[in-house]
N, C-alpha and C positions, 0 to 999 in steps of 0.2 A: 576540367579540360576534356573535350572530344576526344577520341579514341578513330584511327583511322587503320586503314589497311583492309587486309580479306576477310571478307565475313562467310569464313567457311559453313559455320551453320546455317547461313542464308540460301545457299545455291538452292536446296533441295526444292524453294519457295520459287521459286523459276516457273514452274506447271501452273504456279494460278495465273502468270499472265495468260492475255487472248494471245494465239500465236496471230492474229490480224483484225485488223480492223478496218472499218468503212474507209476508203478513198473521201479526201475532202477538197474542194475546192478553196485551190491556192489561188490569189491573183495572181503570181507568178514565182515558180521554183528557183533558186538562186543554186542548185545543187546540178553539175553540172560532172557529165559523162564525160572521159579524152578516151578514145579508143576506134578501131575497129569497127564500124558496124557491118558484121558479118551473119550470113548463116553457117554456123560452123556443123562440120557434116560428120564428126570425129572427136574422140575424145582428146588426142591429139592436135587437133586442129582451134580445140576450145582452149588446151592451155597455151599454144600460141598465142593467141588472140587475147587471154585474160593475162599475161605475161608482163600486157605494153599497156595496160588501161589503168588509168585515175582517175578517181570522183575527188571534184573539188568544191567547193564552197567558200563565202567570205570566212568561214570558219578554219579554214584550211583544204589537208588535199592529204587522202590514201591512195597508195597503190593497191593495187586489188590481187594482184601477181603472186604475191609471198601468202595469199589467204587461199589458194589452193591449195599448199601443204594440208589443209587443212577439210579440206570437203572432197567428195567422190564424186568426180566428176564422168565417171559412168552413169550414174544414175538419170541424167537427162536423157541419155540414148539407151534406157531400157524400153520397153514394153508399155509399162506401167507409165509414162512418161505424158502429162498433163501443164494442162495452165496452172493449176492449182495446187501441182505436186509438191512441191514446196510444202505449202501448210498443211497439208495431208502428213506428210514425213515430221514437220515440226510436230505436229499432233501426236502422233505413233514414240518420238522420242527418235529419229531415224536424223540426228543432226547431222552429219556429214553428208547425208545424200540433199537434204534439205538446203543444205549452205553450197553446192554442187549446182543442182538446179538454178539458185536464183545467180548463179557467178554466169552459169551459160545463158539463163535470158536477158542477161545487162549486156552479151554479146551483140545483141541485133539492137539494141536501142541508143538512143542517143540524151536519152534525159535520164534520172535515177527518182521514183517517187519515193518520200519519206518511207510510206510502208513496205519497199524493199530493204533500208538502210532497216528498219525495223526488225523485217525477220531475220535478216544476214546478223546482225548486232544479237539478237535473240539464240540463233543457233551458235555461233561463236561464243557466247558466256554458257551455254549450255557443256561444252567444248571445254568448259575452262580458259579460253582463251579472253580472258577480261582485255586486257590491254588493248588488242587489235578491235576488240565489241566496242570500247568506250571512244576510238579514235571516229568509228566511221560513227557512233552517236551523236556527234562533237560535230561531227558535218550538218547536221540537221537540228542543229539547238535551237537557231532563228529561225527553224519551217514550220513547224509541228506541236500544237501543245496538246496535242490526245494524251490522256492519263497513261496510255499505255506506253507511249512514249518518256515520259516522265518519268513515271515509275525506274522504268528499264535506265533511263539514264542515270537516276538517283542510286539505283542499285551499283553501276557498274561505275560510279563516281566514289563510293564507296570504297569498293574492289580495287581501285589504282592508288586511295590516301586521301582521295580529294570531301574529306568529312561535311565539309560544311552546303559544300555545292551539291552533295548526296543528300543530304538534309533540306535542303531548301526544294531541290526537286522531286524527292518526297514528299514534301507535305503539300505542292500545287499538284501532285498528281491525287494523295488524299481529298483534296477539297475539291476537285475536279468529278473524284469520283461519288463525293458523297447525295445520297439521293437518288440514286443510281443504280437500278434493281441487277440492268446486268453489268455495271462498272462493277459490283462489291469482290469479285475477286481480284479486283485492283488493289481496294481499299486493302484487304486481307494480309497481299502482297505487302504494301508498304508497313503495314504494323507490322509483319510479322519481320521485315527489313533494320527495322528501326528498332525493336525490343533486340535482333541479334547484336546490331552494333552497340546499346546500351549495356548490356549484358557481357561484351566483350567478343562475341563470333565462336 
């Protein structure tokens, strides 16, 4: 019988995912922004705005509001402040400033692409925050089948109980990655996902 819940010994395996991957052409995103689209001038002005906003999908719909708790949202109005800050700060291990960033650039847009749900889901289980990680994952199950995606959702399918769904998307993000000079810290990720829940976490 499966073994589900938190696989505490697993987080640490978090760093082998890519913090991003290539943009791929969708015919069309079913993932869909309600909010705002503003230039927010303020940090003040950005939790307003992130406050009132949902991503929704046929897969369901997050508020995005309550995932402030959780990110520094100064960090967009520092200095250091780029397109790409984001996975610069995912990189460095800087998750709150990283989960901050991508909350204020879904301010000015009106669509949400998988590889946002991707980093926001990424820094949020870095967080500890699996539950809120695995909801906005769960938005993108019918977008995206990049290993990386996969993986993260297998892990984080894991992390709530859901054994079998964490299992099955394991092992397409495995076969996805297999052959794959620069996927193998995919592969790494899921065995080493998959030995902690056999072993107990």
């Amino acid at each position: 019988m499966g073994r589900s819940g938190n696989l505490s010994g697993a987080s640490v395996a978090l760093d082998l995912l890519p913090k991003d991957f290539p943009a791929r052409q969708l015919e069309k995103s079913n993932i869909i922004l309600h909010g705002p689209a503003i230039q927010a001038s303020s940090v003040e002005a950005a939790l307003a705005a992130i406050s009132v906003m949902e991503v929704e999908s046929p897969s369901g719909i997050v508020a995005l509001g309550p995932l402030a708790a959780f990110a520094d949202l100064t960090a967009p109005f520092s200095a250091s402040a780029g397109s790409d800050g984001d996975v610069a700060d995912l990189a460095a291990g800087r998750l709150a400033e990283a989960l901050g960033r991508q909350l204020c650039a879904l301010i000015e847009q009106s669509t949400v692409e998988t590889r946002q749900i991707y980093r926001m889901a990424l820094a949020l289980a870095g967080l500890n925050r699996s539950v809120e990680a695995h909801a906005l994952m769960t938005l993108a199950e019918f977008e995206d089948t990049h290993p990386s995606m996969l993986a993260l959702r297998g892990y984080l399918s894991f992390q709530v109980g859901e054994a079998e769904t964490g299992r099955r998307a394991l092992a397409r993000a495995a076969l996805a990655s297999r052959g794959d000079a620069k996927a193998r810290p995919i592969l790494h990720f899921t065995q080493h996902v998959l030995l902690v829940h056999q072993f107990g976490g």
